[in-house]
C-alpha positions as CSV (number, residue, x, y, z in Angstrom):
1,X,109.2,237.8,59.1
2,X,108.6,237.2,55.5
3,X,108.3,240.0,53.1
4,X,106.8,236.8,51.0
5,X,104.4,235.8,52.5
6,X,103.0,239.6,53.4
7,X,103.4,239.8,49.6
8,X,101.3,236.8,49.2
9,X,98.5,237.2,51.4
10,X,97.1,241.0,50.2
11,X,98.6,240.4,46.5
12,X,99.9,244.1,47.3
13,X,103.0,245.3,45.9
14,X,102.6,248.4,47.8
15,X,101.8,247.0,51.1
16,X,105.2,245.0,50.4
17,X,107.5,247.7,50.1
18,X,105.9,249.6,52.6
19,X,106.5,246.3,54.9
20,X,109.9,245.8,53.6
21,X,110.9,249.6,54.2
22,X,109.5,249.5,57.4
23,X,110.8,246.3,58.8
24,X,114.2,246.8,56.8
25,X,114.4,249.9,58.9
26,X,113.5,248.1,62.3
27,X,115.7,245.2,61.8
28,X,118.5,247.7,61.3
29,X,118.1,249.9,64.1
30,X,117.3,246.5,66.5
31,X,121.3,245.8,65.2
32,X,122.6,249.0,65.4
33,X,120.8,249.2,69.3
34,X,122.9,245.7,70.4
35,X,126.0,247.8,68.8
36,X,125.2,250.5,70.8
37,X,125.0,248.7,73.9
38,X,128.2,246.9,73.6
39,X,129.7,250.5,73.1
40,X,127.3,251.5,76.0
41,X,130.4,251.8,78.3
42,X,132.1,254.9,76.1
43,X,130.5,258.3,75.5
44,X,131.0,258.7,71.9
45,X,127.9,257.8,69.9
46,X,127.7,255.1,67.3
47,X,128.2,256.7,63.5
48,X,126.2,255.0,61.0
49,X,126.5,255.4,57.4
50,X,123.4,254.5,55.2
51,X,124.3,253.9,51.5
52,X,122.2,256.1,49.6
53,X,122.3,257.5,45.6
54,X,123.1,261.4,45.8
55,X,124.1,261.3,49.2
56,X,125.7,264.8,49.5
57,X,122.8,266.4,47.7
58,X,120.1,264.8,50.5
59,X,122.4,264.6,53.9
60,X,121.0,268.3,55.0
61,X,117.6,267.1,54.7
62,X,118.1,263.7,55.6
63,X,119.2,264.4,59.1
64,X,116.2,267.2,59.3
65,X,113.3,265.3,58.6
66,X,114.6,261.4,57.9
67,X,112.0,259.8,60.4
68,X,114.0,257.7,61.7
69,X,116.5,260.5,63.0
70,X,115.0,260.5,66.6
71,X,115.0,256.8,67.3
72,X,118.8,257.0,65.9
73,X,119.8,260.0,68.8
74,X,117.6,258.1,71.1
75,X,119.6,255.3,71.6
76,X,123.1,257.2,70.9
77,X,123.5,257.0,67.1
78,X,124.6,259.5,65.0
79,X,123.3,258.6,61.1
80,X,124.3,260.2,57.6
81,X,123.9,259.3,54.3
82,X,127.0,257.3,52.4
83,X,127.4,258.0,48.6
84,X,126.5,254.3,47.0
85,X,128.0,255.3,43.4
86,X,131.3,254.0,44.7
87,X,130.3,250.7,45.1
88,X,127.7,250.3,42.3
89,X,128.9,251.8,39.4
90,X,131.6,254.6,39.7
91,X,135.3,253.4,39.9
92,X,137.2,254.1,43.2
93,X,140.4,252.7,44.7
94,X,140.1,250.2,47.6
95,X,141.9,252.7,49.0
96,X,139.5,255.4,48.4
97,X,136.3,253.1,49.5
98,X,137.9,252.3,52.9
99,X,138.7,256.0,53.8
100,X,134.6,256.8,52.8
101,X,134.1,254.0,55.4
102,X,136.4,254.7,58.1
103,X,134.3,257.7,59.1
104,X,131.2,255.6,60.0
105,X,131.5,252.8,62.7
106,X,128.8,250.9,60.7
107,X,127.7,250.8,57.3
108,X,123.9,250.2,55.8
109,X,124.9,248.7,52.2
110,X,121.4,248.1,50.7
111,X,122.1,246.7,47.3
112,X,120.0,248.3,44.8
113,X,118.0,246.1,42.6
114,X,118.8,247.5,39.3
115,X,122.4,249.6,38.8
116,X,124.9,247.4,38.4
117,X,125.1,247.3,34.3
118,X,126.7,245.0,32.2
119,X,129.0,241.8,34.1
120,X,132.0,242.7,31.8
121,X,136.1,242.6,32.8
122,X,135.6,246.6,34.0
123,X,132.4,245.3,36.7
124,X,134.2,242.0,37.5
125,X,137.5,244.6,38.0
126,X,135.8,246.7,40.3
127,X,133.4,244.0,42.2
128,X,137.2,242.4,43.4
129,X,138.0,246.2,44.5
130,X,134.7,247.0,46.1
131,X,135.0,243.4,47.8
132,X,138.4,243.9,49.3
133,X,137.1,247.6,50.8
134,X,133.8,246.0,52.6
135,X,136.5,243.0,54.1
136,X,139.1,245.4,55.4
137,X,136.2,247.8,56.4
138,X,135.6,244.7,58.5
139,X,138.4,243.3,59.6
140,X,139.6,246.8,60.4
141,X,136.7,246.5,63.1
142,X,133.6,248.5,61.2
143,X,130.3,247.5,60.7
144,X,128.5,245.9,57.9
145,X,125.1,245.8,58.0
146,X,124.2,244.0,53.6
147,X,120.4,244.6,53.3
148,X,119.8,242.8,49.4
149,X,117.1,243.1,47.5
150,X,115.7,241.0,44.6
151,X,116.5,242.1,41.4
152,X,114.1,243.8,39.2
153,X,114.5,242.3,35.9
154,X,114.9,238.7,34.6
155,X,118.4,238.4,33.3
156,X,120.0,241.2,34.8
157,X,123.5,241.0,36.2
158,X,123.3,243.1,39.5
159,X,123.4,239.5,41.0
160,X,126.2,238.3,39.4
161,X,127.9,241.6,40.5
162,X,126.8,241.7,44.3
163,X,128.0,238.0,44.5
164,X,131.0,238.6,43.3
165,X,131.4,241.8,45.7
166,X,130.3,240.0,48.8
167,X,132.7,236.8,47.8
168,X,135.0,238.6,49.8
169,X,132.9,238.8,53.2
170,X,131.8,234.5,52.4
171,X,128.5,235.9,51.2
172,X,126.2,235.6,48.4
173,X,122.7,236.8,47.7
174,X,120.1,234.3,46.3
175,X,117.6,235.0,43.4
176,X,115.6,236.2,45.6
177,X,117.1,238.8,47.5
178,X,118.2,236.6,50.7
179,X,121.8,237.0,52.0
């Protein structure tokens, strides 16, 4: 299940994202289906929230046309789109992230490969913040579901400020976008 190695036998950079999309999209709906069994006992259906830049501007046509939308209702989960601002770049409370959170029983965090900006006092700051959200989001009983991805420029920080986000959760990502 190697993005890799797809990556390596074609040479095609297209044909990995379109492999990483897909099987990024399978692997979390093969989670979120386990989750939904375990809940299979109550009526209410699973919310999911997927992180997502300009959330509220896309949500309408997200859950329109989003083709993942009926194997989501098919097996009882009801998805919308989470602003990711919060807990890339904008400041927020912990306060402020956990009440986004609380209204999805699961959250999709892909960590964008390029966003993050400059490691300085105000990122390392707010990485401690969006940390201690994602752990309470936890330990409060929600979801996390960390999809990384490599970063897209040599030298870039998003790593060092993912890492220090997930420090909270006992996680780290590795150069190349494992968790």
């Amino acid at each position: 299940m190697s993005i890799c190695r797809d990556y390596e036998t074609d040479g095609s950079r297209k044909n990995a994202k379109v492999t990483k999309s897909v099987r990024s999209e399978a692997l979390a709906c093969m989670a979120l289906v386990c989750f939904v069994s375990a809940r299979a006992e109550e009526a209410k259906p699973v919310v999911l929230g997927l992180c997502s830049g300009d959330a509220d501007k896309y949500n309408v046509e997200f859950r329109q046309y989003n083709r993942m939308m009926p194997v989501y209702r098919e097996n009882g989960i009801r998805a919308a789109l989470l602003e990711l601002a919060p807990f890339a770049g904008q400041d927020s409370s912990e306060d402020a992230l956990l009440a986004m959170m609380k209204k999805f029983h699961v959250v999709h965090l892909t960590i964008p490969n390029e966003a993050a900006g400059v490691f300085d006092e105000a990122y390392k700051k707010r990485a401690v913040i969006v940390g201690r959200a994602l752990a309470r989001h936890v330990e409060d009983g929600g979801g996390l579901f960390v999809e990384p991805q490599s970063v897209r420029y040599p030298g870039a920080q998003d790593e060092d400020y993912w890492n220090a986000v997930l420090a909270a959760l006992g996680a780290d990502i590795l150069h190349e976008g494992c968790l």
